[in-house]
MARTOR-201376 format. One record per residue (C-alpha): residue in three letters; x, y, z. Coordinates in steps of 0.001 Angstrom, whole numbers, padded with zeros to 6 digits, always signed. Layout:
N
ALAXYZ
...
//
This chain:
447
UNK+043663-043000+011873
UNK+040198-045233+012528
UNK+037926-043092+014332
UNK+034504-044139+015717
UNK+035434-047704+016013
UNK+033262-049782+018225
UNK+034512-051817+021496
UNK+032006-054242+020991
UNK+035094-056759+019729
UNK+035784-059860+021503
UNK+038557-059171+024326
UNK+040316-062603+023385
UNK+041613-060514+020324
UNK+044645-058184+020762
UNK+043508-054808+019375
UNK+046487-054237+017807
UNK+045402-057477+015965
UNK+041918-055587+015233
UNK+043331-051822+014613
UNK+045742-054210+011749
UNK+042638-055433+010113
UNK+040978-052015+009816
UNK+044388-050671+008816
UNK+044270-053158+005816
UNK+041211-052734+004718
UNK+041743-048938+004362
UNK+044874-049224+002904
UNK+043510-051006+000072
UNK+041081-049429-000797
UNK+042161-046065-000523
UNK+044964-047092-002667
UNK+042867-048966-005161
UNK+040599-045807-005420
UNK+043488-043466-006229
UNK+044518-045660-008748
UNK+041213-046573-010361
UNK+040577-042714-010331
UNK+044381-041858-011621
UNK+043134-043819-014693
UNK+039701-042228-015035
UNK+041207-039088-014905
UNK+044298-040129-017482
UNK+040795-041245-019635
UNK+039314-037845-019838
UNK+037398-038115-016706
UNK+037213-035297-014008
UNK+037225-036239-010516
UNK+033962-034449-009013
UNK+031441-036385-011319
UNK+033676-039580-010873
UNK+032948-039193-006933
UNK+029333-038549-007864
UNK+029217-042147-009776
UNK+031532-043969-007508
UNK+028888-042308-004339
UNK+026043-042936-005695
UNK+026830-046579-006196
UNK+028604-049830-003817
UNK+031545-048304-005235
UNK+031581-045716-002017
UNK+033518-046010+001097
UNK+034144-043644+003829
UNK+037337-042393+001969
UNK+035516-041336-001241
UNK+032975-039706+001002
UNK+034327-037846+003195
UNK+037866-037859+002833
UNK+039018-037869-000744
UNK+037487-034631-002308
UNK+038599-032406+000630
UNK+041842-034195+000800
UNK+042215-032850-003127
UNK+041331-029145-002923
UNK+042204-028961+000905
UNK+045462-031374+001786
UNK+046791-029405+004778
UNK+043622-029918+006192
UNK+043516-033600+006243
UNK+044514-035276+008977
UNK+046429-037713+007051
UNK+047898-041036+008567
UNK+051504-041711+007790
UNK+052708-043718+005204
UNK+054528-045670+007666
UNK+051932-045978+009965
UNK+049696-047866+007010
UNK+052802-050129+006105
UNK+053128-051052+010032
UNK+049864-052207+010097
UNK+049232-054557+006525
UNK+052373-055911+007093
UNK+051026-056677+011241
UNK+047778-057672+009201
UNK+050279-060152+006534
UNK+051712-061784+009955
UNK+048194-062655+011422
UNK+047448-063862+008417
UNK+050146-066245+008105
UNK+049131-067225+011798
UNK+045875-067818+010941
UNK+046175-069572+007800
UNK+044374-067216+005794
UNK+045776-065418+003010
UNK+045778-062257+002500
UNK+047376-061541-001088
UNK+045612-058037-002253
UNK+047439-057117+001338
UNK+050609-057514+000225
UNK+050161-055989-003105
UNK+049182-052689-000744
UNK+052343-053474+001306
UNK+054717-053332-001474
UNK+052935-050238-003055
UNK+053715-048489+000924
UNK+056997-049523+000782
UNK+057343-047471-002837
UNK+056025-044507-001134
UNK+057724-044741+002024
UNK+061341-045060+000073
UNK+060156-042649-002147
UNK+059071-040024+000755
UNK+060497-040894+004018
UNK+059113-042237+007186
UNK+056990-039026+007669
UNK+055317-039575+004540
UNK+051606-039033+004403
UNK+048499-039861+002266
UNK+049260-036782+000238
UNK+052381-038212-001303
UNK+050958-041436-001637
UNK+048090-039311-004210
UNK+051364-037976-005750
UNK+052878-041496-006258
UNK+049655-042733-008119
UNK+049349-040118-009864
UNK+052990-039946-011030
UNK+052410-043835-011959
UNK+049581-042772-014204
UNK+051463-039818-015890
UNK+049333-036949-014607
UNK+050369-034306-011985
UNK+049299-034429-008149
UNK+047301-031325-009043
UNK+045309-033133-011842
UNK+042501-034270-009702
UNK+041553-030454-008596
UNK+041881-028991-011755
UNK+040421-031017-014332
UNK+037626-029262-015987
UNK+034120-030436-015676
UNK+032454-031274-019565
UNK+029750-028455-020424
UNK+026319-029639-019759
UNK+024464-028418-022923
UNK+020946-026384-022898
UNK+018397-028551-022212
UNK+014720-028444-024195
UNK+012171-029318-021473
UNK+009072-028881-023978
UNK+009767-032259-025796
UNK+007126-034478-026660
UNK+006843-037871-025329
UNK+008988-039817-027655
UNK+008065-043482-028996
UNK+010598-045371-027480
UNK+011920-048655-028325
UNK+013660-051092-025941
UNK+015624-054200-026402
UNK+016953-056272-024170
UNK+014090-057740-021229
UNK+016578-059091-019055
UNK+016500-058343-014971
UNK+017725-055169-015430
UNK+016466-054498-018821
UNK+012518-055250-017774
UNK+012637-052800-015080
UNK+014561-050077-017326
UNK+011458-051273-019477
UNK+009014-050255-017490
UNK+010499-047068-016173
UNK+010476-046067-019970
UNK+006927-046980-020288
UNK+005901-044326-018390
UNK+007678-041456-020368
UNK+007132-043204-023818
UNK+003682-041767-025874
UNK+004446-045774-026683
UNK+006877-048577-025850
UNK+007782-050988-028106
UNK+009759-053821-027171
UNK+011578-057052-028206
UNK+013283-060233-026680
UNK+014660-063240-027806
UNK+012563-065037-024451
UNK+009026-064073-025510
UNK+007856-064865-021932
UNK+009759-061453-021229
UNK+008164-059610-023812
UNK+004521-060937-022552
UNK+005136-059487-019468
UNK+006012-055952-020775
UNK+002681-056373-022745
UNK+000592-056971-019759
UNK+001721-053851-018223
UNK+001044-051562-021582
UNK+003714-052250-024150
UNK+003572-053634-027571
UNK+005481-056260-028834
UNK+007719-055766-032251
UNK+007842-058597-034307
UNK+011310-057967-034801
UNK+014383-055620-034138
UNK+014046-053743-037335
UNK+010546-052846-037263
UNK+011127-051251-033495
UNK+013501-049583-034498
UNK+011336-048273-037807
UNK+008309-047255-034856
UNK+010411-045754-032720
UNK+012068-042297-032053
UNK+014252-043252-029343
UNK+015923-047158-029355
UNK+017446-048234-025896
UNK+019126-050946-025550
UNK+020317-052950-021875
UNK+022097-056438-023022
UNK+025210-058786-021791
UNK+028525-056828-023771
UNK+029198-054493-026477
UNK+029432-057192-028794
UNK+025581-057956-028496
UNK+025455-054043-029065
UNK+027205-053724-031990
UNK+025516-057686-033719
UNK+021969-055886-033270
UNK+022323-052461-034304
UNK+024428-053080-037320
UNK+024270-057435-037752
UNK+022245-059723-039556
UNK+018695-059296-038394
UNK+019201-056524-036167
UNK+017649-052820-036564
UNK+019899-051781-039207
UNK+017031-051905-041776
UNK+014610-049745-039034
UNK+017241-047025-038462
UNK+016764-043403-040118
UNK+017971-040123-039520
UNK+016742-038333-036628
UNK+016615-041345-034427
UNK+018887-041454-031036
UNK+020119-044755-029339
UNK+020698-044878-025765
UNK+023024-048052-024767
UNK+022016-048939-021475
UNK+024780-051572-021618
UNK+028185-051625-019262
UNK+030148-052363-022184
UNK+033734-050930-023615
UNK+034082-047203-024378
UNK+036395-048055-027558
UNK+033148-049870-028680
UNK+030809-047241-028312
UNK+033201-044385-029457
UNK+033074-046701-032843
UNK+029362-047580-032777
UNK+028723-043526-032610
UNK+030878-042683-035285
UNK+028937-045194-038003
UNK+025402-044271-036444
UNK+026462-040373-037006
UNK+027164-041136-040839
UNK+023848-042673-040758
UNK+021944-039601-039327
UNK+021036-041628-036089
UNK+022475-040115-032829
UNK+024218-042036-030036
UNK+024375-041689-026127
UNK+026137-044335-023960
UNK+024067-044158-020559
UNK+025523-047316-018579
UNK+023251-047239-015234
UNK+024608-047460-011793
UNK+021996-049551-009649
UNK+020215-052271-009547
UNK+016260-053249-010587
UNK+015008-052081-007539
UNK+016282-048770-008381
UNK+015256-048736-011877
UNK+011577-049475-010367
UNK+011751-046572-007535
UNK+013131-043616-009996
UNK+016829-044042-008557
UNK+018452-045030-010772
UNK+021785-043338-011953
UNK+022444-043096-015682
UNK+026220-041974-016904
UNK+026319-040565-020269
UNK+028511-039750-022595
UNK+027879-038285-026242
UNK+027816-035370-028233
UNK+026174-032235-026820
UNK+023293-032345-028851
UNK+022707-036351-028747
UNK+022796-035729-024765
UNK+020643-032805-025125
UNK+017454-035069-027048
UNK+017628-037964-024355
UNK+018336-035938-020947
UNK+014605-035259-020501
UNK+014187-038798-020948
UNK+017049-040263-018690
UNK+015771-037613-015689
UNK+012538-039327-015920
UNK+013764-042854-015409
UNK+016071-041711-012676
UNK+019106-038916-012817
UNK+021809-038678-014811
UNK+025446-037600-015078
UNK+027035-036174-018502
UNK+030948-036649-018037
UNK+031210-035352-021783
UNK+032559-036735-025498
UNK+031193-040650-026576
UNK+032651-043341-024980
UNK+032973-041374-021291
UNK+030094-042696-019551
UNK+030981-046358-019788
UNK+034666-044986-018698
UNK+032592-043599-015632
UNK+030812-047032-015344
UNK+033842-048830-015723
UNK+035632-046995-012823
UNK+032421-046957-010679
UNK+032397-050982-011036
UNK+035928-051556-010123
UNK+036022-049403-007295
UNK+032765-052029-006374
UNK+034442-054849-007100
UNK+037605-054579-005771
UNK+036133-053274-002283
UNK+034168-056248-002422
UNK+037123-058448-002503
UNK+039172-056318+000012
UNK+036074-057071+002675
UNK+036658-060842+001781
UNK+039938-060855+002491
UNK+039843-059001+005716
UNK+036221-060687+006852
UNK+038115-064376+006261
UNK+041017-063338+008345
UNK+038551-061533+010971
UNK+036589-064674+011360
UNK+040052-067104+011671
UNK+040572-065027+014703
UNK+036925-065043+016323
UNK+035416-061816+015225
UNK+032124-062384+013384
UNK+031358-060150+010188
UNK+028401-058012+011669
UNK+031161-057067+014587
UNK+033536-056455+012207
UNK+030867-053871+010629
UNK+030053-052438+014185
UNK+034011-052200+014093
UNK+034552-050216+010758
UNK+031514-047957+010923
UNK+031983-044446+011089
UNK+035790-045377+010435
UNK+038195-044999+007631
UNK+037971-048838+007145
UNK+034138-048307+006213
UNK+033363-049070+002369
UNK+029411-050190+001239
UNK+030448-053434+000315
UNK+030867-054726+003809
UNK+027908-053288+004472
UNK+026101-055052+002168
UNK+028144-057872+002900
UNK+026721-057869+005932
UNK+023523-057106+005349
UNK+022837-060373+002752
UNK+024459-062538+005176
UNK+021696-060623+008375
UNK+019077-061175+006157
UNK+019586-064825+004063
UNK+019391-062382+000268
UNK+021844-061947-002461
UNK+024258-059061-002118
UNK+023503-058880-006540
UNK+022096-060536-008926
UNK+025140-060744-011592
UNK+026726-063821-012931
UNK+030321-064367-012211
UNK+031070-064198-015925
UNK+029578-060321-016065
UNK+031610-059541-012879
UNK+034467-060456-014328
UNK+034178-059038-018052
UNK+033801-055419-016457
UNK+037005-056108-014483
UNK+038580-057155-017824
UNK+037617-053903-019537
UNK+038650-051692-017316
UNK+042253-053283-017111
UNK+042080-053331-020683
UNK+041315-049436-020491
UNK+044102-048921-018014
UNK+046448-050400-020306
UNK+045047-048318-023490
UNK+045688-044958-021472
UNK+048946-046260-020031
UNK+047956-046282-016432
UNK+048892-048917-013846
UNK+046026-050666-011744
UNK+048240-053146-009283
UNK+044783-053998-006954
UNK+042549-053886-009620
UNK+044667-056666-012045
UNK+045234-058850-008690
UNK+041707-058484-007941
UNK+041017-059150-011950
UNK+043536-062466-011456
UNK+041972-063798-008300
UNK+038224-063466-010196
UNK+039581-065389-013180
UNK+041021-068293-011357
UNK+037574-068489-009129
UNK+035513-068658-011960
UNK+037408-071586-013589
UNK+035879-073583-009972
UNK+032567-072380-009894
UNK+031552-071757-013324
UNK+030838-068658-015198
UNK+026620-068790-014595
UNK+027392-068857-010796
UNK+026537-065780-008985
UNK+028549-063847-007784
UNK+027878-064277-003789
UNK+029565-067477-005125
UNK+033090-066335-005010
UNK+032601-065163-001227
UNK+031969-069065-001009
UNK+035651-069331-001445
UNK+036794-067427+001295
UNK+034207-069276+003783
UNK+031681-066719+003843
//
């Protein structure tokens, strides 16, 4: 099942002890991706542009790259492990962790989600019926994922103006998003609560509103990057906000990772108002915001999509996955695909170490294997090179696992690896504080 694997593994460990590991790792997170996925698609999503997202992003693993699409459209052609084979070896990787001393609980939700699909489908079960069992779980048919229809891109004017564009929120993320904007605005406005934020943003061109209303009454397009929806909603429609500023003809873009629910209702009251709406959650960090790299997934209206796309290529690329609300469903499954990979590689790189095997072996180990996934890469890169994996407080981290098991619920589809993950998060951050970051929670597994 693991191809490519490196030897360069200490011979004091059995490799039966190692192959259970890698086994463990993809196990998980193949699982968790079919049922993250299961519930994009049960949300309206379709399942090329939610590989596109989940690729472009730490979200990816060697599963969503190179196995998972041609899995979908091409099963007989997969060389599919067994679903006994899997069980075997998280249930090897359970005992060694007993042995060890080092937990390995999102392993044994994996085991007893095998066992389902091995009763279910016999000893000679593969992968395929395992995409059939999550599926089922969700309510949609095995054949879902290949035949969901992809939203119509609408026609896009490329002779727009430069717009005068408006941006709120000066944050980390926001301040690069900033200045990315500056360079396809005629002219940025922009606002802060910390005025040493805006002061930057003036150095480098921009002009400071004296408040949210009047940038929104200078400016043809209003984006907005801030903590949750709720911040969203209290300054385009609270008490001091834009509301005032706002005319018809205007467009928002929410730059925000917020709740689709939330945006769905902030379009709908903009609409009446004239104003159009766009929720653009961005995959990346600010380095990619800087660089042009950035990946923006939108959802909105046709037309509202249409006004901003010009825009939204300029800062970076972006993805349309269709009606309001969609692209913070896309963000929302790109995250926990992220996160719970993250916390798989924890696991797994706890247990490794127990046993002798350092974390950049264990990466020599998984490369060009089905055990692969970007966040032990970049596990391994922060700890190579002394530098956060991300610069996100333990509090964010966890409200976009909330949301999306709040979404699963709303569409009715189950998320066992996801919620565990979710629970684990929850507990941590009642230790180490919600303002910790989130290399933090690694702390806890002795990393």
């Amino acid at each position: 099942m693991l191809h490519g694997s490196s030897q360069r593994v200490s011979a004091a460990v059995d490799a039966e002890d190692r192959k259970a590991i890698a086994a463990s790792m993809f196990s998980l997170s193949s699982l968790m991706t079919l049922e993250v996925i299961a519930m994009g698609h049960k949300a309206g999503l379709a399942l090329s542009p939610m590989l596109e997202a989940i690729n472009g992003s730490s979200g990816r693993s060697h599963f969503t790259e190179h196995r998972l699409a041609g899995f979908v459209n091409q099963p007989a052609a997969y060389e599919a492990p067994r679903l006994a084979e899997l069980l075997d070896g998280v249930r090897h990787a359970i005992q060694l962790s007993k042995r060890q001393g080092s937990p390995l609980p999102l392993a044994s939700v994996a085991s007893a989600i095998l066992a389902v699909g091995v009763s279910s489908f016999g000893k000679d079960g593969s992968l395929g019926e395992l995409l059939e069992l999550t599926a089922s779980m969700a309510g949609i048919g095995k054949d879902a994922y290949g035949r969901s229809s992809q939203p119509v891109l609408p026609e896009i004017n490329g002779s727009a103006q430069k717009p005068k564009i408006g941006y709120i929120g000066l944050g980390a993320m926001g301040s690069a998003l900033a200045r990315r904007a500056r360079a396809a605005a005629d002219q940025l406005f922009v606002f802060d609560v910390v005025q040493e934020r805006m002061e930057e943003q003036v150095r480098g061109g921009a002009t400071a509103a004296i408040d949210m209303a009047s940038l929104a009454r200078e400016s043809d397009v209003i984006m907005l990057c801030v903590p949750t929806s709720a911040h969203v909603k209290q300054i385009l429609l609270g008490e001091g906000g834009m509301l005032k500023g706002l005319s018809p003809g205007k467009v928002v873009i929410d730059q925000t990772t917020g709740s689709p629910s939330d945006a769905r209702e902030l379009c709908q009251t903009l609409h009446q108002m004239g104003v159009g709406f766009v929720d653009a959650p961005v995959a990346g960090g600010p380095g990619s915001a800087d660089n042009g790299t950035l990946l923006a997934l939108c959802g909105g209206s046709a037309d509202d999509y249409s006004r901003v796309y010009g825009l939204l290529q300029t800062m970076g690329r972006s993805i349309y996955f269709g009606q309001t609300g969609s692209g913070q469903t896309a963000k929302l499954v790109k995250n926990a695909t992220g996160a719970c990979n993250r916390f798989i590689c924890y696991e797994s790189i706890a247990l490794a170490q127990r046993m002798g095997i350092d974390l950049q072996t264990l990466l020599e180990q998984t490369k060009g294997s089905d055990a692969w996934t970007a966040a032990i890469q970049r596990i391994a890169d922060a700890q190579r090179t002394g530098t956060p994996t991300a610069v996100i407080t333990s509090e964010l981290f966890y409200k976009d696992l909330r949301l999306v098991s709040e979404l699963a619920v709303s569409v009715g589809a189950p998320m066992f690896i996801a919620n565990a993950v979710r629970n684990r998060v929850e507990a941590l951050i009642k230790e180490i504080g919600p303002e910790s970051n989130i290399d933090e929670l690694g702390r806890a597994y002795g990393l």
